[in-house]
C-alpha positions in Angstrom: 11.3 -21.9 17.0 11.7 -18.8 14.7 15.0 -17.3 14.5 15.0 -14.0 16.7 17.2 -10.9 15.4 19.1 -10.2 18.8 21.9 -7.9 17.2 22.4 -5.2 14.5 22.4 -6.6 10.9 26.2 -6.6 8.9 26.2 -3.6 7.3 28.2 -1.9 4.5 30.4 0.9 4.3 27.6 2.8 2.6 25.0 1.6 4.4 23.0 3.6 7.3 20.1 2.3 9.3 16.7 4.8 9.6 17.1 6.2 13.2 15.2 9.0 14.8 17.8 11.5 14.1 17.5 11.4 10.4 13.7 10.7 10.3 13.5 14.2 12.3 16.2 16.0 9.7 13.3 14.8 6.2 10.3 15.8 8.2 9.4 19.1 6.5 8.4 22.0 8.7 5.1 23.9 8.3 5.1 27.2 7.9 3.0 29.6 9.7 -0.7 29.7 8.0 0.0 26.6 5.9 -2.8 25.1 4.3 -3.6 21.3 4.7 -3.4 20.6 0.9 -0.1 21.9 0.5 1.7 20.2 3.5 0.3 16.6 1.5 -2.5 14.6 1.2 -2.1 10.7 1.9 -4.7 7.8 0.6 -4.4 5.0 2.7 -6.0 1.3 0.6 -6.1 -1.0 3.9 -8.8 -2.8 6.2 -11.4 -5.3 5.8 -14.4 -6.9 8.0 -11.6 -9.5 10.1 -8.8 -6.4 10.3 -10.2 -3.5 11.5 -7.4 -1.9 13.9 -4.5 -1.7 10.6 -6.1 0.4 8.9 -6.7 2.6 12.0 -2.9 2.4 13.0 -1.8 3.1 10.1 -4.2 6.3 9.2 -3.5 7.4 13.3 0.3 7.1 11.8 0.2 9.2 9.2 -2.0 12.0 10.3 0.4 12.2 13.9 3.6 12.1 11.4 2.0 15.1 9.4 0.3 14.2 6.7 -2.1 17.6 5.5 -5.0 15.4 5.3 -5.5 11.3 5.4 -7.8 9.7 3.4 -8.8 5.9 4.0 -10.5 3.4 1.7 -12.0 1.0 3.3 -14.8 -1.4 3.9 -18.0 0.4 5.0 -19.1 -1.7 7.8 -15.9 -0.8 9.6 -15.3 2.7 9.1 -18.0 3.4 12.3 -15.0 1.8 14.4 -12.6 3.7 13.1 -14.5 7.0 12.9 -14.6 7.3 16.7 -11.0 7.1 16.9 -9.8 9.4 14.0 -12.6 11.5 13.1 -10.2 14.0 11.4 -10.1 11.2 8.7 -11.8 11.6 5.1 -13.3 8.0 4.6 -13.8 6.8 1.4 -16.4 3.7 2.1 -15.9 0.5 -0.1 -18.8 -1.2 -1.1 -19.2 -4.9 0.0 -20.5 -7.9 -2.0 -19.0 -9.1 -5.3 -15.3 -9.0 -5.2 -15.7 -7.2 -9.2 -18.0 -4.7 -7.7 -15.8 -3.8 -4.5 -12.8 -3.7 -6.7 -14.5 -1.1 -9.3 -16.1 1.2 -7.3 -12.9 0.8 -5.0 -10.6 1.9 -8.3 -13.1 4.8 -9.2 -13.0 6.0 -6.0 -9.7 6.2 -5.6 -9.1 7.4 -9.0 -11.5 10.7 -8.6 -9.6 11.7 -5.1 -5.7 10.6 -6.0 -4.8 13.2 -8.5 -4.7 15.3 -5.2 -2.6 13.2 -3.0 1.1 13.2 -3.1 1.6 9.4 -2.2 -0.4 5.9 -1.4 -0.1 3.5 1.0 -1.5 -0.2 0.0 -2.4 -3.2 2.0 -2.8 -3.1 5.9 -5.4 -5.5 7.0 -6.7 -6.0 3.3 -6.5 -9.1 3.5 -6.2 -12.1 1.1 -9.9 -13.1 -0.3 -11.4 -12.4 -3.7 -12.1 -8.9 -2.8 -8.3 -7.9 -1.8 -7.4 -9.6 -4.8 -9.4 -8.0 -6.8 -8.7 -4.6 -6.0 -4.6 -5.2 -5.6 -5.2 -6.7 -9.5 -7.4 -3.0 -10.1 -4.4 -0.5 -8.2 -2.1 -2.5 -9.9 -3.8 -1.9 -13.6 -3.8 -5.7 -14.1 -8.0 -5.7 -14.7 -9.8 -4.2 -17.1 -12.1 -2.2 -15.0 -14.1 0.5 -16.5 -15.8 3.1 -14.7 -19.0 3.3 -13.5 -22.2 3.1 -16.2 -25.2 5.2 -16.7 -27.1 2.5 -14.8 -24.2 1.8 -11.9 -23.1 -1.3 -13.5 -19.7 -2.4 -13.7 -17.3 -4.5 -15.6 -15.6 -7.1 -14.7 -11.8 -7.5 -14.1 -8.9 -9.7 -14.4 -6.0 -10.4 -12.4 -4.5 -12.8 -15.6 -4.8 -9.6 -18.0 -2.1 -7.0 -18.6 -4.6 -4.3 -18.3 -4.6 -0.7 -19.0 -1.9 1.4 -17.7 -3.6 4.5 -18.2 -5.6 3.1 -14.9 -2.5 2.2 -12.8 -2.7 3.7 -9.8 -0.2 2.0 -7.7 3.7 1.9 -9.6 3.0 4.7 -11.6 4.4 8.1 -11.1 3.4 8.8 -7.6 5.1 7.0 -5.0 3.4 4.2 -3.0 4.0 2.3 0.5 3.0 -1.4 -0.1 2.5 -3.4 3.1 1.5 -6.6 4.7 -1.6 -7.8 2.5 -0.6 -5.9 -0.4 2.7 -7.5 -0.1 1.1 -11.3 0.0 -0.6 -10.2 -3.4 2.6 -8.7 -5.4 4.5 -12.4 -4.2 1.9 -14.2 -6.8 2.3 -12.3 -9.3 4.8 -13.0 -11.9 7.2 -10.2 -12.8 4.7 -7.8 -11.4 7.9 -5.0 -10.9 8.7 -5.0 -15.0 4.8 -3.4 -15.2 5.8 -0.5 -12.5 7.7 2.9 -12.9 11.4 2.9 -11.6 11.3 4.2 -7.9 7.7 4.4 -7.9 7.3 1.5 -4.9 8.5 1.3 -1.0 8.1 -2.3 -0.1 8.1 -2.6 3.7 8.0 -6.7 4.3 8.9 -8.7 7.7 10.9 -11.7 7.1 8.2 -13.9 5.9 6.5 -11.5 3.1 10.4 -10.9 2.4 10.3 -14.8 2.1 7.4 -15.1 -0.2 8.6 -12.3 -2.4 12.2 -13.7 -3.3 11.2 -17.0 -2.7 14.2 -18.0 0.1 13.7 -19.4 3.6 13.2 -17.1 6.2 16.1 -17.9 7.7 18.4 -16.8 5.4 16.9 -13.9 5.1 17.0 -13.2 9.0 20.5 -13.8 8.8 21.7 -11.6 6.6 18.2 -8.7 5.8 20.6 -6.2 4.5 21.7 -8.2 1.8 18.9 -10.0 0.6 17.1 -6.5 0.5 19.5 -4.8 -1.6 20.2 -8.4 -3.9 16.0 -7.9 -4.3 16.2 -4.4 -5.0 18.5 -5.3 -7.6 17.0 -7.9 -9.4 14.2 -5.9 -9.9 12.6 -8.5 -7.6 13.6 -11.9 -7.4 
């Protein structure tokens, strides 16, 4: 049986955990007449065909926590599901068939709508085919995806090349929430934190992503989360 977390984890004399007090004291307050844009735009990279309610949790988060406006990228056979529940949403629809094609048109997509966005959030529900892996490899700048052609053709990418930075999306300058699936993809990746910008990445892992990305039994980690969070944070990783 898995180890249960029953009591508060050891913390240091510096260390603080996230209650509702301080959450409520960094929530910005609108002023009168603001406009939607400036409070903050959010895209939101989760979902697919088997995980339909995570990226509708998470987008119902973020618009009731006040995000301006929430855009979600997502499979298009499941944003009818998830339209009846958070119609305030701006959907961008993923196309589905080839993992290369999904993962282009998924990158171009989000490329044309993020230079208005203040902050990304990868991974709910994306699960861990070809098509999740692709597109992680394609946020990531790892394939060499190039944009759309005259004739809506696409290149392929590669999760085994370096890339091109200049189409990084996720670890570059603007700040992104990596979750759950997103999580799984960054644990097979070698080094992946030396190819992102300092700061740039909020990793949000339950004991066993924690477990697959430093590589320790989830035990240990149980034990003692404070530690082994800031030992990761450290080592850049591992």
């Amino acid at each position: 049986m898995a180890a249960v977390i029953d009591t508060l984890p050891k913390m240091g004399k510096n260390d603080s955990l996230i209650a509702e007090a301080a959450v409520r004291g960094w929530l910005p307050t609108r002023t009168f007449g603001a406009h939607k844009w400036e409070v903050g735009g959010l895209m939101i990279v989760a979902g697919s065909p088997n995980y339909v309610g995570a990226p509708l949790l998470c987008a119902t988060a973020a618009a009731r926590s006040g995000a301006g406006v929430v855009m979600l990228a997502t499979p298009r056979s499941i944003i009818g599901p998830i339209a009846t529940r958070l119609p305030e949403a701006i959907f961008l629809p993923l196309p589905e068939g080839d993992p290369q094609v999904f993962a282009s048109k998924g990158q171009e997509l989000i490329f044309e709508r993020f230079e208005k966005t203040r902050a990304l959030v990868i991974g709910p529900g994306l699960g861990q085919d070809q098509h999740a892996s692709a597109l992680m490899a394609a946020l990531f700048g790892k394939g060499r995806i190039s944009r759309s052609s005259a004739i809506g053709f696409y290149n392929q990418a590669n999760d085994s090349s370096d890339g091109d930075a200049s189409s990084q999306i996720a670890g570059g300058e603007k700040q992104a929430v990596v979750d759950a699936d997103g999580l799984n993809w960054l644990s097979s990746q070698d080094e992946w934190w030396t190819k992102c910008a300092p700061n740039s990445l909020v990793l949000t892992p339950h004991a066993g992503e924690m477990s697959r990305l430093v590589g320790a039994p989830a035990e240990e980690i149980i034990a003692d989360p404070v530690g082994v969070a800031k030992d990761a944070a450290a080592n850049g990783g591992k």
